[in-house]
mmCIF file as gemmi writes it, N, C-alpha and C atoms, coordinates in Angstrom:
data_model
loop_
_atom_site.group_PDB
_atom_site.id
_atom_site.type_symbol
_atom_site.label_atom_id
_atom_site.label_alt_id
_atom_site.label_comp_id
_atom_site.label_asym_id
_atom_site.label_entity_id
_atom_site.label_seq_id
_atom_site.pdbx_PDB_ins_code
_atom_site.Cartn_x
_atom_site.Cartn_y
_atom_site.Cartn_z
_atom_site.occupancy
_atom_site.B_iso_or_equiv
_atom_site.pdbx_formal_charge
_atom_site.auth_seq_id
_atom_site.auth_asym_id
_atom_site.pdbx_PDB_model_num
ATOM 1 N N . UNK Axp A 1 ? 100.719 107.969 -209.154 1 0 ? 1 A 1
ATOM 2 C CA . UNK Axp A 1 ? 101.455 107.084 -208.264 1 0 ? 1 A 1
ATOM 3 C C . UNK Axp A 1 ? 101.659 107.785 -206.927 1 0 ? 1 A 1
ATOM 4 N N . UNK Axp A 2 ? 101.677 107.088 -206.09 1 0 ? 2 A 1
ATOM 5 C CA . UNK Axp A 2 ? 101.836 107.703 -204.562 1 0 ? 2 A 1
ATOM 6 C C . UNK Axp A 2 ? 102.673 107.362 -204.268 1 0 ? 2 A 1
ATOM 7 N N . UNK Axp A 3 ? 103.816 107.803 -202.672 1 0 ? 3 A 1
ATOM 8 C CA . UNK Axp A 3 ? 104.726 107.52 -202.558 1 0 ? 3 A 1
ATOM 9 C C . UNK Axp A 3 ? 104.886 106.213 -202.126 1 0 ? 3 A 1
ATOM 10 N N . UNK Axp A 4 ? 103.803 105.466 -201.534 1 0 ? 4 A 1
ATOM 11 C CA . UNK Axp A 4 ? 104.438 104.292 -201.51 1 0 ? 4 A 1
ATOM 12 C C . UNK Axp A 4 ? 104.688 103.063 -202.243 1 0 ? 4 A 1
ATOM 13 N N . UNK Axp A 5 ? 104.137 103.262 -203.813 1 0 ? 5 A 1
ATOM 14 C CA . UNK Axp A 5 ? 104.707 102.844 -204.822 1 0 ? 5 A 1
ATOM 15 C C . UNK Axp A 5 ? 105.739 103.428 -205.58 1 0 ? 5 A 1
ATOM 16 N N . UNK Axp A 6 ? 106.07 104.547 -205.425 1 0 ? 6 A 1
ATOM 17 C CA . UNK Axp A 6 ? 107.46 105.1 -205.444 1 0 ? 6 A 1
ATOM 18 C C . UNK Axp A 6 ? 108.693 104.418 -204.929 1 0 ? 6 A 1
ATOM 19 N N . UNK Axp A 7 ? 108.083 103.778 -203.498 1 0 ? 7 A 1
ATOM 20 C CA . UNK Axp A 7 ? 109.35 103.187 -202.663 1 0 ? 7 A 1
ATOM 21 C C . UNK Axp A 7 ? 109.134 102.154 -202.878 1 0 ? 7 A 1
ATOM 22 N N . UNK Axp A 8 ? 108.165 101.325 -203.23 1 0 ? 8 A 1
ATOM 23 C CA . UNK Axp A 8 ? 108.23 99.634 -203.808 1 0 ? 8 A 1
ATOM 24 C C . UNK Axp A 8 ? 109.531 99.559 -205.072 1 0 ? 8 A 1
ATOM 25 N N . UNK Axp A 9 ? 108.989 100.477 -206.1 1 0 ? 9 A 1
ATOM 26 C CA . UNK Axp A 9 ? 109.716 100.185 -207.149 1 0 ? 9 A 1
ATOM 27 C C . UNK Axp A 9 ? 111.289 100.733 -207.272 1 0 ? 9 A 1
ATOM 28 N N . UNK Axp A 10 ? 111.722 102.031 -205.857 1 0 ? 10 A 1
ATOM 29 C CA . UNK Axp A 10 ? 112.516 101.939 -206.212 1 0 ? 10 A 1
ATOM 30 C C . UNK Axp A 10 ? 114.016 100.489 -204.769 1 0 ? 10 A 1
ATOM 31 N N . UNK Axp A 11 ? 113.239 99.97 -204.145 1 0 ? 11 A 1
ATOM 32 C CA . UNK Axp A 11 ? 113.275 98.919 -203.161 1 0 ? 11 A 1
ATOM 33 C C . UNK Axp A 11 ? 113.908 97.806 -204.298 1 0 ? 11 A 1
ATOM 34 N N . UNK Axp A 12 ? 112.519 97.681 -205.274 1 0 ? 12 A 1
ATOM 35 C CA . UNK Axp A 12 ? 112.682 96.777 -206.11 1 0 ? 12 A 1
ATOM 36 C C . UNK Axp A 12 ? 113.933 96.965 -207.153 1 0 ? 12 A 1
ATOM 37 N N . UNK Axp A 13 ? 114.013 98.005 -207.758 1 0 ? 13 A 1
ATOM 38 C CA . UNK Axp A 13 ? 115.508 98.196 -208.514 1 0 ? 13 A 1
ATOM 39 C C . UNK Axp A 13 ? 116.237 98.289 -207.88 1 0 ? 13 A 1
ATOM 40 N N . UNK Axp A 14 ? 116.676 98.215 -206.48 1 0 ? 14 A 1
ATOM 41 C CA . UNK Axp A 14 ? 117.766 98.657 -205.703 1 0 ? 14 A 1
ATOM 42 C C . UNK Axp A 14 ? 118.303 96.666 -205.434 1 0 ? 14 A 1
ATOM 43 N N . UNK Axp A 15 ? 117.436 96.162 -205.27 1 0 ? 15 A 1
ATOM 44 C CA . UNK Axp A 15 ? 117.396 94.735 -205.32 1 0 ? 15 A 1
ATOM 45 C C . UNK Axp A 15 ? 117.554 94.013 -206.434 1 0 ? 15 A 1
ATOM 46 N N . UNK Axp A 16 ? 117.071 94.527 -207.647 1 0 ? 16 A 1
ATOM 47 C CA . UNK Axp A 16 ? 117.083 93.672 -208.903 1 0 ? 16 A 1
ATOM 48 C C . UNK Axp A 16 ? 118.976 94.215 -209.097 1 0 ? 16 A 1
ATOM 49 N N . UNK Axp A 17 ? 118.897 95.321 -208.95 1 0 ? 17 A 1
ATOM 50 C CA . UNK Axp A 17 ? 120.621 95.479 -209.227 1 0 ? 17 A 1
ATOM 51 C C . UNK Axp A 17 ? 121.638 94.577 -208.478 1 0 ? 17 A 1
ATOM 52 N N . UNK Axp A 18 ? 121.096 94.569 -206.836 1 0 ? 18 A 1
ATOM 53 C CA . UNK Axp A 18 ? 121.949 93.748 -206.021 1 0 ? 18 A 1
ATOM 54 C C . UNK Axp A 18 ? 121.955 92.464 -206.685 1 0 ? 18 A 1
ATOM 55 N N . UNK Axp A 19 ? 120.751 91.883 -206.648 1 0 ? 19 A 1
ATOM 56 C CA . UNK Axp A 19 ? 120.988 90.568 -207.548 1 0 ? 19 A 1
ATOM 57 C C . UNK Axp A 19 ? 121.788 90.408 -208.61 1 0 ? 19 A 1
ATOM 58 N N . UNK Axp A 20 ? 121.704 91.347 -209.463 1 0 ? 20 A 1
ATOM 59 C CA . UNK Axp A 20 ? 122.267 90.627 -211.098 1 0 ? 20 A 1
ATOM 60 C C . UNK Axp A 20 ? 124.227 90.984 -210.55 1 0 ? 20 A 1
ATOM 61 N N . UNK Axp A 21 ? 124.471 91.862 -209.81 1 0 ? 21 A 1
ATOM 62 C CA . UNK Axp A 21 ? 126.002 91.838 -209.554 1 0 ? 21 A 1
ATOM 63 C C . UNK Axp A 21 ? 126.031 90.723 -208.552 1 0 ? 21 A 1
ATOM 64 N N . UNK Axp A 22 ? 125.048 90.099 -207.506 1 0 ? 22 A 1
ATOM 65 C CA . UNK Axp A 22 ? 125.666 89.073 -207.415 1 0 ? 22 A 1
ATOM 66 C C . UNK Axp A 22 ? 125.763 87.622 -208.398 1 0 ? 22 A 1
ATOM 67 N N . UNK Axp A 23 ? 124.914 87.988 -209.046 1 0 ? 23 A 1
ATOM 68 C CA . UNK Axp A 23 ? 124.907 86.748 -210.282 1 0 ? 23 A 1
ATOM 69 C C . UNK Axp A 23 ? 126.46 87.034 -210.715 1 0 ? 23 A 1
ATOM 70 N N . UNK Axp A 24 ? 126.632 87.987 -211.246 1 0 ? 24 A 1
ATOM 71 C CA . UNK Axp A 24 ? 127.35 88.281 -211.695 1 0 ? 24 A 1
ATOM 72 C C . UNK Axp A 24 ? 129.055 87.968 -211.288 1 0 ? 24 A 1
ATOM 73 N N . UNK Axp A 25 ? 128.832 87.759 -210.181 1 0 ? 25 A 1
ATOM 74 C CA . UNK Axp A 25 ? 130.381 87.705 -208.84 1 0 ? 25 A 1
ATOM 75 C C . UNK Axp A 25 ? 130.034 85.674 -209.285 1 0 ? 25 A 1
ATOM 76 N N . UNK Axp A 26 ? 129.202 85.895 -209.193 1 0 ? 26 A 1
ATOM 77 C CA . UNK Axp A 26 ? 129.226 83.967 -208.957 1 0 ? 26 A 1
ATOM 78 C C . UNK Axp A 26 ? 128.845 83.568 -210.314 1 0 ? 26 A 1
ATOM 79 N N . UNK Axp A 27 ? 129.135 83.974 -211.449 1 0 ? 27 A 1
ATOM 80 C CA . UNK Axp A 27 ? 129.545 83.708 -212.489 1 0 ? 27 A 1
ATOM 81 C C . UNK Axp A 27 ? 130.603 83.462 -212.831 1 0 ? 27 A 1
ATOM 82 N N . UNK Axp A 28 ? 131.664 84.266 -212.407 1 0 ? 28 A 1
ATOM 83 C CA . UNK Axp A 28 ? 133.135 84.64 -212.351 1 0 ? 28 A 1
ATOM 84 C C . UNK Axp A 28 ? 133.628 83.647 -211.76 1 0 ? 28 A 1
ATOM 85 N N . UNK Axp A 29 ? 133.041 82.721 -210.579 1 0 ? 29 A 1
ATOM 86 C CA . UNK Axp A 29 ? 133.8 82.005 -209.641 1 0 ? 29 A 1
ATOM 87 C C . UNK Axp A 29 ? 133.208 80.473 -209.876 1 0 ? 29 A 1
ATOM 88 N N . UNK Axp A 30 ? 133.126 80.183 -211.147 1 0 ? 30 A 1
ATOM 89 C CA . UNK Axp A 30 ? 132.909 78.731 -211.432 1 0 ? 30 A 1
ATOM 90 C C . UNK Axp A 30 ? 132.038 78.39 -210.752 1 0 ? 30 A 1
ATOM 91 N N . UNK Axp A 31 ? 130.805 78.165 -210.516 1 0 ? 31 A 1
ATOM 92 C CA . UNK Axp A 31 ? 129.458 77.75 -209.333 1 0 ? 31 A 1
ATOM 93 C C . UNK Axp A 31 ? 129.495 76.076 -209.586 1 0 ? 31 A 1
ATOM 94 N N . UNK Axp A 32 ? 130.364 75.683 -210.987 1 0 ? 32 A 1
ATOM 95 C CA . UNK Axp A 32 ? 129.99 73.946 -210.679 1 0 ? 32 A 1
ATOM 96 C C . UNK Axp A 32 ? 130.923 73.738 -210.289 1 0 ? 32 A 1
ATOM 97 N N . UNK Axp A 33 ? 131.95 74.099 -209.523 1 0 ? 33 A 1
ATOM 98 C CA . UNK Axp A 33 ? 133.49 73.507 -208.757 1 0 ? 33 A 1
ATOM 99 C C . UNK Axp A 33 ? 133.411 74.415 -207.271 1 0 ? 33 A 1
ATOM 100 N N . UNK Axp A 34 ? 132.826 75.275 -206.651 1 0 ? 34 A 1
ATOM 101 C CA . UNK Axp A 34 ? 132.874 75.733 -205.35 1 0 ? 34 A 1
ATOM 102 C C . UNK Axp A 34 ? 131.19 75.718 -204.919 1 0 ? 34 A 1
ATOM 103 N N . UNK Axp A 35 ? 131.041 75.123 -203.88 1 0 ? 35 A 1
ATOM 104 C CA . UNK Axp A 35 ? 129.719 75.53 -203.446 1 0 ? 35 A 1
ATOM 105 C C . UNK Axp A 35 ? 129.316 77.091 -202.852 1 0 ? 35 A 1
ATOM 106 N N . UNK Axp A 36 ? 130.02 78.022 -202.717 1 0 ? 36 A 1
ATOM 107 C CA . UNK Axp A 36 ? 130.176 78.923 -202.279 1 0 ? 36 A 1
ATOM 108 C C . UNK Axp A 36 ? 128.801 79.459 -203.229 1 0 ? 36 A 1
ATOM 109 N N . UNK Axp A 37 ? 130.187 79.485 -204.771 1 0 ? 37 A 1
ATOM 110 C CA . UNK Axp A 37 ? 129.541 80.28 -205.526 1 0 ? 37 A 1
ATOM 111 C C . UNK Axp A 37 ? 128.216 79.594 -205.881 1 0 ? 37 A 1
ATOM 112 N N . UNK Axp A 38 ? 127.973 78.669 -206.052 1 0 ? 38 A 1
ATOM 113 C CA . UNK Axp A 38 ? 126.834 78.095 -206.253 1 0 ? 38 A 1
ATOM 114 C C . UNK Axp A 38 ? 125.867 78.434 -205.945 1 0 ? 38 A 1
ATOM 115 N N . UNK Axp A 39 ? 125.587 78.427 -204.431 1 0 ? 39 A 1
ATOM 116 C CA . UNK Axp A 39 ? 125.052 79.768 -203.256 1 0 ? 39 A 1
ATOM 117 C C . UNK Axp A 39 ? 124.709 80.555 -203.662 1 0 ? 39 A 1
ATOM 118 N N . UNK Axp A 40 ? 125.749 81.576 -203.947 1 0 ? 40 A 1
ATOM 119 C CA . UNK Axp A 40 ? 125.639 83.027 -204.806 1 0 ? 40 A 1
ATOM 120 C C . UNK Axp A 40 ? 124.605 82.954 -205.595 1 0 ? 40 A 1
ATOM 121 N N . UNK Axp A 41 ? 125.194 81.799 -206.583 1 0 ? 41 A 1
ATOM 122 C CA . UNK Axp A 41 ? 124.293 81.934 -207.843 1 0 ? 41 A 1
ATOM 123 C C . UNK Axp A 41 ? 122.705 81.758 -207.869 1 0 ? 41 A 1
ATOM 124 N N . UNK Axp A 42 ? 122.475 80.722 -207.004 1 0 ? 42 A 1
ATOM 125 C CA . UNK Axp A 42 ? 121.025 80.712 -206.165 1 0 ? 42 A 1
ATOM 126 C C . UNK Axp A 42 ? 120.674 82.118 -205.576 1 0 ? 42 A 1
ATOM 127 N N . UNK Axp A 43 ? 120.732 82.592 -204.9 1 0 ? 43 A 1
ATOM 128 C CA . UNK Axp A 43 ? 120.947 83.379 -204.569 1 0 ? 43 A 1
ATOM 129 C C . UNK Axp A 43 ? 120.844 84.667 -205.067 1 0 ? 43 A 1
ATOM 130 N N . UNK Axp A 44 ? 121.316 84.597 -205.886 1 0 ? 44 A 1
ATOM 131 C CA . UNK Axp A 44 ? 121.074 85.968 -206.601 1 0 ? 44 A 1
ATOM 132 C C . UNK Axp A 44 ? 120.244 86.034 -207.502 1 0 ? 44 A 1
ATOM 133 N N . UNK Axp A 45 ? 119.722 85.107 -208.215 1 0 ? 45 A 1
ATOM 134 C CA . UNK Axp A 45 ? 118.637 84.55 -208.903 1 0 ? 45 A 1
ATOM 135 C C . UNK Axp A 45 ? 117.362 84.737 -208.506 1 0 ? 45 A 1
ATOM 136 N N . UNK Axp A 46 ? 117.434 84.734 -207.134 1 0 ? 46 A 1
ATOM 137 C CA . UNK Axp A 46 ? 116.274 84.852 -205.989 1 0 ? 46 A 1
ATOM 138 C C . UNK Axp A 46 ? 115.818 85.99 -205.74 1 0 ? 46 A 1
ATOM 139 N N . UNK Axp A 47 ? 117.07 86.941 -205.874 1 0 ? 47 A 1
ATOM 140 C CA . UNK Axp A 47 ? 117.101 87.765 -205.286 1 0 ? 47 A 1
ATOM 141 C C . UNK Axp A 47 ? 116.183 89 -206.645 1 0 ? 47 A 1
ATOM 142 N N . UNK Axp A 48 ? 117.13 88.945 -207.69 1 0 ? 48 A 1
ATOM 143 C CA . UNK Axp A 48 ? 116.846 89.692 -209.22 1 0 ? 48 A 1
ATOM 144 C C . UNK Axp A 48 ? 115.57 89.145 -209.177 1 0 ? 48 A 1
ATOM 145 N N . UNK Axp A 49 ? 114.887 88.124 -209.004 1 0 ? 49 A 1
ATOM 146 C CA . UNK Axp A 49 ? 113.411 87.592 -209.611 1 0 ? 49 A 1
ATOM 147 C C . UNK Axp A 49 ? 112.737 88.372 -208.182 1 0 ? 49 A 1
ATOM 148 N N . UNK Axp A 50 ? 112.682 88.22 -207.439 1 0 ? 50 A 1
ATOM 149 C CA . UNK Axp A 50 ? 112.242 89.145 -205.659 1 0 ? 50 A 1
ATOM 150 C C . UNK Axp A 50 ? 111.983 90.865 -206.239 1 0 ? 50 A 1
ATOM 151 N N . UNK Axp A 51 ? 112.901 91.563 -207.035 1 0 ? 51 A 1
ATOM 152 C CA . UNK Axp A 51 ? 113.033 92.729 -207.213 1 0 ? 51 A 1
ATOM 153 C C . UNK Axp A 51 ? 112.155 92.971 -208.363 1 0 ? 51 A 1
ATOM 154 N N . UNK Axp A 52 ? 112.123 91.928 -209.432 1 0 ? 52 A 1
ATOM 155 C CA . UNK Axp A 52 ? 111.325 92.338 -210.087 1 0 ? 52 A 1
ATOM 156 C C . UNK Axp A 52 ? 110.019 92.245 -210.094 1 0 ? 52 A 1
ATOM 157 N N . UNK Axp A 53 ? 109.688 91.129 -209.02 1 0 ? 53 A 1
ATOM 158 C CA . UNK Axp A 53 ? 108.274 91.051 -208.693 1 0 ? 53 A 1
ATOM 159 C C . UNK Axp A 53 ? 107.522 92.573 -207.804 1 0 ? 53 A 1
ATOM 160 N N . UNK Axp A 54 ? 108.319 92.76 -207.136 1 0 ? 54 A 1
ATOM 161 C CA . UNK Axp A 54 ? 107.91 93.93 -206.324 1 0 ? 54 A 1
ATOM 162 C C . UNK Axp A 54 ? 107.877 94.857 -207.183 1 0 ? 54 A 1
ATOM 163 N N . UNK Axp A 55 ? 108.712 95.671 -208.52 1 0 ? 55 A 1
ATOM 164 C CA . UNK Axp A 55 ? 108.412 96.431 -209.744 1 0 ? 55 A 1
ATOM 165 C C . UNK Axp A 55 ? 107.164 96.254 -210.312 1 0 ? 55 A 1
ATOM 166 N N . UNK Axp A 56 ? 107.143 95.301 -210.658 1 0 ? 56 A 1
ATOM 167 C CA . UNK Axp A 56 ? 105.868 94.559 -211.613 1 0 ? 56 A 1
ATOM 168 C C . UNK Axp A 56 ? 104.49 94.698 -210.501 1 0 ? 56 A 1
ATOM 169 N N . UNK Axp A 57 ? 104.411 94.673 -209.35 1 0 ? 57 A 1
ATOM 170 C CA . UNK Axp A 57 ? 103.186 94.599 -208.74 1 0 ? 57 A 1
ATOM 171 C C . UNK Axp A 57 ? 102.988 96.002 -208.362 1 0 ? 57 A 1
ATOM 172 N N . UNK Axp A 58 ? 103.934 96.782 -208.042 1 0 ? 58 A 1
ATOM 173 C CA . UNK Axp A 58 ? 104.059 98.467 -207.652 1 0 ? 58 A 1
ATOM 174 C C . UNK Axp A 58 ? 103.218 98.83 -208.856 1 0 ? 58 A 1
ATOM 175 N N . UNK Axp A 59 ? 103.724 98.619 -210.155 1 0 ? 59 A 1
ATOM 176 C CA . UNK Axp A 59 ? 103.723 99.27 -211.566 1 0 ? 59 A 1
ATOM 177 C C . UNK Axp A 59 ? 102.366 99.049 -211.43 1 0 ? 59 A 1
ATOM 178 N N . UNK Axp A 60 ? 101.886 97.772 -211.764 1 0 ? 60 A 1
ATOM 179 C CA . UNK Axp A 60 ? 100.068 97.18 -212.017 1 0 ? 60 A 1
ATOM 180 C C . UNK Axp A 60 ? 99.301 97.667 -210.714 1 0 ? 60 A 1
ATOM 181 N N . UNK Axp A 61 ? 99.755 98.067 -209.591 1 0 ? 61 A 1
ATOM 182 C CA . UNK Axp A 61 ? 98.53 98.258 -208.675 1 0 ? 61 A 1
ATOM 183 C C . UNK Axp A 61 ? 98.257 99.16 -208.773 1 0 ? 61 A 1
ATOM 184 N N . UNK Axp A 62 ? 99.422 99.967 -209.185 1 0 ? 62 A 1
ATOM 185 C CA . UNK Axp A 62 ? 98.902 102.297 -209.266 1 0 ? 62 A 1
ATOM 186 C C . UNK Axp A 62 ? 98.436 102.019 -210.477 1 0 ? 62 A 1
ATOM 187 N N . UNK Axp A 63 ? 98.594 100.856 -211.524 1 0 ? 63 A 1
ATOM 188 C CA . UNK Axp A 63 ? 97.768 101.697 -212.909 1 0 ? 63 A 1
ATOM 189 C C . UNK Axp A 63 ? 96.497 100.579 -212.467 1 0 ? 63 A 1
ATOM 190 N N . UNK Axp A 64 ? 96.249 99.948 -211.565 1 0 ? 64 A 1
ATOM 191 C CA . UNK Axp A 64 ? 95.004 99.567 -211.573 1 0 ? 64 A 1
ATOM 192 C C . UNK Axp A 64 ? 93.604 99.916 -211.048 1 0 ? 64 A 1
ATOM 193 N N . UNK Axp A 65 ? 91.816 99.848 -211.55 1 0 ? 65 A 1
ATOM 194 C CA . UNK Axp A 65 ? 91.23 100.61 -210.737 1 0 ? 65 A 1
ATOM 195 C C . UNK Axp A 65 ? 90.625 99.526 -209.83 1 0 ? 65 A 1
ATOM 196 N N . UNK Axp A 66 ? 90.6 101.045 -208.9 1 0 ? 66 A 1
ATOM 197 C CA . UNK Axp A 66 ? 90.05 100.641 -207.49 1 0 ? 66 A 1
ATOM 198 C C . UNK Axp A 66 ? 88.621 99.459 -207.68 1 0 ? 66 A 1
ATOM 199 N N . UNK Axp A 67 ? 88.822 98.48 -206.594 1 0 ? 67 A 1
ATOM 200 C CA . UNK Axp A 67 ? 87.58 97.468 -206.862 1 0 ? 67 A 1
ATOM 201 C C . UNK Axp A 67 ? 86.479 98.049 -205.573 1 0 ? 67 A 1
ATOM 202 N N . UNK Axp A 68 ? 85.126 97.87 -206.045 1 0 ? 68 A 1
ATOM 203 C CA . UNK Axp A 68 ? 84.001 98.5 -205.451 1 0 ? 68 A 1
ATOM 204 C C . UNK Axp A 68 ? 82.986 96.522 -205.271 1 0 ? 68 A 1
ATOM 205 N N . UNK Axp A 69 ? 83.326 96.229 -204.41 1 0 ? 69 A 1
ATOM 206 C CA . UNK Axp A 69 ? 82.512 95.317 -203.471 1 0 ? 69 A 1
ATOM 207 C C . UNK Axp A 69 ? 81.402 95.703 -203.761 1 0 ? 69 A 1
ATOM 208 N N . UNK Axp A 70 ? 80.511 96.642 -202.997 1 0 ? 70 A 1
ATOM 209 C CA . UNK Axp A 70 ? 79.198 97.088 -203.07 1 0 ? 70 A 1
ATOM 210 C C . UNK Axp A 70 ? 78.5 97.402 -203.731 1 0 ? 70 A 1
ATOM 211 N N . UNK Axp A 71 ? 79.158 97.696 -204.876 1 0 ? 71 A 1
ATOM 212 C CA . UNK Axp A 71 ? 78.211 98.381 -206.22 1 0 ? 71 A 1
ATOM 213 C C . UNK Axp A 71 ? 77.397 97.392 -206.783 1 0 ? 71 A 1
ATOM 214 N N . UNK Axp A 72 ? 76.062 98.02 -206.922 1 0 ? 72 A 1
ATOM 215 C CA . UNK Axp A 72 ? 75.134 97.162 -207.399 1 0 ? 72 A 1
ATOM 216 C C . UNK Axp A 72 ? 75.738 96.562 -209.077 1 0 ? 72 A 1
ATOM 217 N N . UNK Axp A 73 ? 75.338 95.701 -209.742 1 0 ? 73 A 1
ATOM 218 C CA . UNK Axp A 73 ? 75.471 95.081 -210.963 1 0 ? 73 A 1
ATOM 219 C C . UNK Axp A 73 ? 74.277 94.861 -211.891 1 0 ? 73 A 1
């Protein structure tokens, strides 16, 4: 792994965490009686699924091999 899948994945957990505590805050605050939290809850949903995509593509591109265009077949 190189460093700049180092910093994807750790971008991505730094985000998947932000998300699930904001899920988490707008859990607490009823999301079907305030639109606020509702927000939140969107929101943070977006956010946790955002973080883990960037994990998941960091992870598969360093373990994946390099593609060769030119090589004969």
């Amino acid at each position: 792994m190189n460093s700049a899948n180092i910093l994807f994945i750790a971008l991505g957990a730094i985000a998947l965490v932000g998300g699930l505590a904001v899920l988490g805050t707008a859990m607490r605050g009823r999301p079907g009686e305030r639109p606020r939290h509702a927000a939140m809850l969107i929101g943070g949903m977006m956010v946790t699924a955002f973080g883990m995509l960037m994990i998941a593509f960091a992870i598969s591109g360093a373990s994946a091999q390099p593609l060769n265009y030119g090589a004969a077949q």
